[in-house]
N, C-alpha and C positions, 0 to 999 in steps of 0.2 A: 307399318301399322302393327299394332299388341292386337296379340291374339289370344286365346285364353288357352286351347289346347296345344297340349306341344307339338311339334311337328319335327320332322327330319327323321332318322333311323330311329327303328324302336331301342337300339341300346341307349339312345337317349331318353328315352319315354314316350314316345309317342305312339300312341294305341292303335290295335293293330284288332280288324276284325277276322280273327282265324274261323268262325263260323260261314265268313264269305269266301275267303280262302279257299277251305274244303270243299266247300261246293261248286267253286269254279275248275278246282283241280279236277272234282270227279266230272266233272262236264266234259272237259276236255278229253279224259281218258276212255270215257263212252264216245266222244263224237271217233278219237284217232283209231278205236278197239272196230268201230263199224267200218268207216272211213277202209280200215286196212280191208277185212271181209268183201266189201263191195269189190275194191279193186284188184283182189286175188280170184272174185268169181269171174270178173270179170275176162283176168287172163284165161283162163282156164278155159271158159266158155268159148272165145277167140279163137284160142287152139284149138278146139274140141269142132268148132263151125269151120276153121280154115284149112287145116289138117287131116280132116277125115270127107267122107262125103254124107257126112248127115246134114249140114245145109243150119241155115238162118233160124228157121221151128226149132232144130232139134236145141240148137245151141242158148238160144233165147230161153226155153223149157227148163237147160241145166243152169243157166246162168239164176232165176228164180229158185229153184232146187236148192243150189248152193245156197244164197242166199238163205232162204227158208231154214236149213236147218243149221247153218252157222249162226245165224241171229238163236233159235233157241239152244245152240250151246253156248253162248256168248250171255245169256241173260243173266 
């Protein structure tokens, strides 16, 4: 079938939407930048509940903590 746009690699010409691009890239790099944060609070927290005798509260408290202020230094 004829198509009217070109298609295959853009060094051939086929148009390429870098404004969708960008914005899936920075999606992705905010989801991985959180993504990471969660599961370092998470070890942390783990350790922090399993390792000491502060217990399940205390650990859950810091795992929010973390949290909290990694997300505002991450923003």
């Amino acid at each position: 079938m004829a198509h009217d746009t070109p298609e295959g690699p853009a060094e051939m010409g086929a148009e390429m939407d870098y404004a969708e691009h960008e914005r899936t890239y920075d999606l992705f790099l905010t989801v991985t930048k959180y993504t990471c944060l969660v599961v370092i609070a998470t070890l942390i927290a783990m350790a922090f509940g399993f390792f000491t005798a502060a217990g399940f509260i205390s650990s859950t408290i810091l795992f929010i903590l973390i949290c909290a202020i990694g997300a505002w230094f991450l923003r």
